[in-house]
N, C-alpha and C positions, 0 to 999 in steps of 0.2 A: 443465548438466543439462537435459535435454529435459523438460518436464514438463507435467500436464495441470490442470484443474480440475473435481470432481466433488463435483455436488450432493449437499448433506446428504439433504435432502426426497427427491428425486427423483434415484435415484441413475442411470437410464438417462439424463441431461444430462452430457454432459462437454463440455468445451472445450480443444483443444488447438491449440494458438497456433503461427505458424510465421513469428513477428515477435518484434521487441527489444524491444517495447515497447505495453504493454495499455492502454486508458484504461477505465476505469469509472465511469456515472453515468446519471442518468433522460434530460440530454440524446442528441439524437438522433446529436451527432456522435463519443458514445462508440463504441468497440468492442465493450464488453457493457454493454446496458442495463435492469439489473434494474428492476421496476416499484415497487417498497415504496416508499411516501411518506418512509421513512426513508433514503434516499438521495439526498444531493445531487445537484445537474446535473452538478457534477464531483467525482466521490466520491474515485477514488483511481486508482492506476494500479500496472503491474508492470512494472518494467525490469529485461531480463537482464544484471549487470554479472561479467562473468569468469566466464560461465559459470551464476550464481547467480542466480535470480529475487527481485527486491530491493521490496518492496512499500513506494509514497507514499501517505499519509492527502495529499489535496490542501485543507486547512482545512476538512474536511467537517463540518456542521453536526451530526450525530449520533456521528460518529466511524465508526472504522476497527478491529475487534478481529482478534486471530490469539489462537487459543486460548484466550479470554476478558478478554486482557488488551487494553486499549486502546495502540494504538501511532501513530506519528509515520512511522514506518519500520522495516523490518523484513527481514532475510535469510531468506527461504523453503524451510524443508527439508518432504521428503516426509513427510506424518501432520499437518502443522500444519491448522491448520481455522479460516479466513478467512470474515469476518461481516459483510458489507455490510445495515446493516438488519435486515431477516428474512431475508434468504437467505445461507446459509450452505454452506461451498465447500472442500473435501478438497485438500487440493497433494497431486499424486501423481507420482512420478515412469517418465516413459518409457521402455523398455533398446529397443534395437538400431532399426531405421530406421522413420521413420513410416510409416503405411499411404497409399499414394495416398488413398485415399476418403477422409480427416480431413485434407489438405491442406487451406489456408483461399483461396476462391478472392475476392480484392477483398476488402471491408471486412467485419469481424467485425460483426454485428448479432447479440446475444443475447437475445432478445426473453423473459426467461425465464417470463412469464404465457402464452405461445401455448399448452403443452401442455398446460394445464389447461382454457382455453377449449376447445381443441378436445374433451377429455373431458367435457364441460357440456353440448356442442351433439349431441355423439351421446347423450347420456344422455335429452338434452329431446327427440330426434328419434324414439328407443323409444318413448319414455313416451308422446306424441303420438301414434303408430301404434296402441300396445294400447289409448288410449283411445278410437280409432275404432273399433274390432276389438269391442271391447267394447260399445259404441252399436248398431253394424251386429246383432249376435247380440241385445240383446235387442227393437231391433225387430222381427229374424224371429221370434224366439220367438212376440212378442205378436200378431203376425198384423197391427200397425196400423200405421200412420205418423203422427209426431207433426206440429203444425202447422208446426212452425218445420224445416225439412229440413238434412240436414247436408251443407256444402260439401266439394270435394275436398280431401285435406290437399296444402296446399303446402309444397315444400319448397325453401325456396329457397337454391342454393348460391355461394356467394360464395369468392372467389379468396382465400386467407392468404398473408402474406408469408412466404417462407420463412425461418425462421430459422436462423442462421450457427451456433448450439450443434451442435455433433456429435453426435447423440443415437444410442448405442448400441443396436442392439436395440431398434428403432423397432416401437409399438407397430400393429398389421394394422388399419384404420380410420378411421387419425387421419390420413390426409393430405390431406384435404380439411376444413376444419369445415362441420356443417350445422346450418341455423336451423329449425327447423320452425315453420308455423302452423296454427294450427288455426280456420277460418273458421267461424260460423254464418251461415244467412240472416237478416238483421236483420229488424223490422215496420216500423222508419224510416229513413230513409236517414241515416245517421252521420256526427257535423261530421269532417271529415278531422284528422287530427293533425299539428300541424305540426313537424315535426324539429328538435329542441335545434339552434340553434346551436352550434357547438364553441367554443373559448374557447383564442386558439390562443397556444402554450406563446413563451415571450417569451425574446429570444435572450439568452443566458447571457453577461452583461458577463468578461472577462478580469482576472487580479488585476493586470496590470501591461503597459505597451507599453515597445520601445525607444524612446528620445526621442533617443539618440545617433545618430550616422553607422552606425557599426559598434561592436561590443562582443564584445571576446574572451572566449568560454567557459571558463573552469577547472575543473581538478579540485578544487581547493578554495581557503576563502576567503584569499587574497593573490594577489599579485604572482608567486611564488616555485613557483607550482603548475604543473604542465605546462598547455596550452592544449590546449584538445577543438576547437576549432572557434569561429567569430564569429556574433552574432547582427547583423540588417540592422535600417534605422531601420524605425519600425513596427509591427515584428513583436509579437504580440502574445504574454504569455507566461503561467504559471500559476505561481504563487510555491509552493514547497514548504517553506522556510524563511530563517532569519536567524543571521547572527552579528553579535556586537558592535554590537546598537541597529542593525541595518540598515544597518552599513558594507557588509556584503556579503549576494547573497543567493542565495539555489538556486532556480534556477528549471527549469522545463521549455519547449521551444519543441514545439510541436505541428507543427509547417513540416518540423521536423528531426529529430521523435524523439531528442533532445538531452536530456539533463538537465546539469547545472552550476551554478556559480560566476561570479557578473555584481558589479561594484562597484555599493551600491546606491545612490549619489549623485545627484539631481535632472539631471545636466548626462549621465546615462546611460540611466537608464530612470525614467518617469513614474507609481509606484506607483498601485493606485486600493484598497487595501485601508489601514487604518494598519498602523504596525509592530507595537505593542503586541497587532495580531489575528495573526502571524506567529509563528508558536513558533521553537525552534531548531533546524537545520538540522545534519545528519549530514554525516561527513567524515574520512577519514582523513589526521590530520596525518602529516608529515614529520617522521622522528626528532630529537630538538632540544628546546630548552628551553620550557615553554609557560609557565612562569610564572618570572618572573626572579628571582636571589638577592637576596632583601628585605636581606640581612646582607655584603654582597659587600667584598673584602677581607682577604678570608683564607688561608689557603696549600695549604690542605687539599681533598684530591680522593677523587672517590667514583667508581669505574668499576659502570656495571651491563650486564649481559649477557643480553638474552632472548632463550634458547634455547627458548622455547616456540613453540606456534602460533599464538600469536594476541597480537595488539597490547597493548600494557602501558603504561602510566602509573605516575611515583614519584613520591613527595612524602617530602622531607627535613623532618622536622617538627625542631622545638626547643621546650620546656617548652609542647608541642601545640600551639604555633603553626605553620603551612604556613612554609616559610623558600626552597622552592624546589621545583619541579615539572617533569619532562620526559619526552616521549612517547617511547616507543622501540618500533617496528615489531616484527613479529616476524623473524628471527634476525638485528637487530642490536644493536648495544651503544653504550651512551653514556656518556662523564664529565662529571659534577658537579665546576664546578670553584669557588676562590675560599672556600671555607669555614671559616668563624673556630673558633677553640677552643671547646669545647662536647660539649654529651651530647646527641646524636639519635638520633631513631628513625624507619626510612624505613616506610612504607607504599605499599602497590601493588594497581591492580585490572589486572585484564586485560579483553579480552571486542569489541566490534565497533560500529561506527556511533556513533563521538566526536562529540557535540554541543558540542563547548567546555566542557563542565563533568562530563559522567561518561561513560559506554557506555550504549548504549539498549540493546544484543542482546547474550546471555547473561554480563552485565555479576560478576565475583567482586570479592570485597576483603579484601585480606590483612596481615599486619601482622610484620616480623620482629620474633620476639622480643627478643633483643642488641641489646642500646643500641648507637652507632656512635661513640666516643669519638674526637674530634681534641685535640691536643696538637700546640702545633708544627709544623703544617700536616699533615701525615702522608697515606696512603692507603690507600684501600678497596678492597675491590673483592669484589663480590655478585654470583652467580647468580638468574634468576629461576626458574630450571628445576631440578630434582636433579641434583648430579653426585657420581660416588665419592667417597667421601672426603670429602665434605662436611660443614661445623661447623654452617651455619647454619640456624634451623628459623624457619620460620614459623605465624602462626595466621590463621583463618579470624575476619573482626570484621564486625560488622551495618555494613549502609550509612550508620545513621545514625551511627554512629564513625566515619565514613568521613571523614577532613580538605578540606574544602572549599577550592578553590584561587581561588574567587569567581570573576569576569569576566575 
């Protein structure tokens, strides 16, 4: 999906990207950098995966909202409304080819205070002129001249960086900012002012370096995940999340526009955040078991089948204990196997961006009503989807019934 971003405030700001990947934050080697004190030096970033604009909170210290809610990560559809701070940001999306002129030429710099200043400086440059306009006329009036006489107004124009926002429908004025002053003749000669010092902004430590030789990228945390690509020793990275205590972790390399799955072991990369500041890290499992038959030994098999669109997790409870839990992609299917005699009941959420413990994006949870009776090892076999002819029904149960499959 080609898509853009458009200021809540200031809806002539848009940004339309023509890269895989956005970084956001007040440092300067972001791509857009909002000015609100409520923004980290590296706030968050947008990567396009399969198409989809996928938004990382990067540990920001105020957080990262889409729609109100705060989030860790997030799949971006067009109407959602992205909250860095105070600035606030429309997903829209783009149909048919971009316009030459919103191509991004070199690094995005979205400087988003520039258009205000420059509205300040022409506002103070009016106001400056009617107040000499104003002086001039009532000297003529009075026929006198006062002692102190009035200096030329200076206007002095200074070069703005131009900013990389795409600003629609650019407003006639503003492309220069101008300072005005307004001089009197002094009676004494006046101590000069010495210019603030600046206080110059301190470079932004990284959450993590490689300490390995090389390190293979994954799609997610194991061995078992396809390979994206290797990280080199050195390379410095930006942690997005963890699984399992920091056995693995997601990081981004800025080198490579890269996001992934690194082992997070000392003999690999050299953390400089703790774990404990590291939340969990999104990921789509491989269809299969995620939590093992606590009761295994048994003869009895359960087949499940998701014909839906979108990822699914079960859980084979027994007297509302978790007994067994396995991911299943969308449209495949998987058997539960090994299951002792007994009355269960399965439960399932669907939804997007598996953390190891639930879905962060547009997460459901469901509960078939019929009990799953084994006798004698026997077998099942459940849709998650509606099909003709079908017996079994389910309900809709709050999250917080939802059976906890722990770590």
């Amino acid at each position: 999906m080609m898509f853009s971003l458009r200021s809540i405030h200031y809806p002539q700001w848009e940004i339309r990207p023509d890269f895989s990947v956005i970084h956001i934050g007040r440092d300067s080697s972001n791509d857009v950098i909002p000015r609100s004190s409520y923004v980290s030096e590296r706030h968050a970033m947008i990567q396009i995966q399969n198409g989809v604009p996928v938004l990382f909170d990067l540990n920001s210290k105020y957080g990262t909202f889409v729609n109100g809610r705060r989030v860790q990560s997030c799949a971006l559809k067009p109407g959602d409304v992205i909250s860095f701070g105070n600035d606030q940001w429309r997903v829209e999306q783009i149909g048919g080819l971009r316009p030459s002129g919103l191509v991004r030429q070199g690094r995005l710099r979205a400087q988003v205070s520039e258009l205000k200043k420059r509205q300040m400086y022409v506002f103070l440059g009016m106001s400056a002129v009617a107040l000499v306009i104003l002086m001039a006329l009532i000297t003529g009036v009075g026929g006198q001249t006062t002692s102190s006489s009035i200096a030329p107004v200076i206007i002095a124009q200074t070069t703005a960086t131009q900013p990389a926002i795409q600003i629609s429908s650019p407003q006639p004025g503003l492309n220069t900012p101008l300072t005005p002053t307004l001089a009197l003749t002094p009676s004494v000669t006046p101590t000069p002012t010495v210019p603030p010092t600046e206080t110059p902004t301190a470079t932004p430590t990284q959450s993590a370096v490689v300490s390995g030789s090389v390190i293979d990228v994954r799609e997610g945390p194991g061995t078992e995940y396809l390979k994206q690509g290797r990280l080199n020793k050195n390379e410095e990275l930006d942690i997005i999340g963890q699984f399992k205590d920091c056995a693995w972790l997601k990081v981004s390399s800025r080198n490579q526009s890269m996001i992934g799955w690194i082992p997070g072991d000392k003999g690999y990369v050299e953390l400089r955040i703790t774990c404990e500041n590291i939340p969990l890290g999104t990921f789509r499992p491989l269809t299969g078991v995620i939590k093992p038959n606590q009761r295994g030994g048994g003869y009895g098999e359960l087949t499940v089948d998701n014909g839906t669109t979108e990822d699914g997790v079960v859980i084979l409870t027994l007297s509302d204990d978790p007994v067994m839990a396995a991911y299943i992609r969308s449209g495949d299917s998987f058997t539960m196997k090994g299951i002792r005699n007994g009355t269960y009941y399965l439960y399932f959420s669907k939804g997007a961006e598996w953390n190891g413990k639930a879905f962060t994006t547009t997460p459901s949870h469901q509960k078939f009503e019929d009990a799953f009776v084994f006798t004698s090892g026997g077998r099942w076999s459940v849709t998650l989807h509606g099909v003709v002819g079908g017996t079994a029904s389910a309900e809709e149960v709050d999250e917080s019934e939802f059976p906890d499959i722990g770590d």
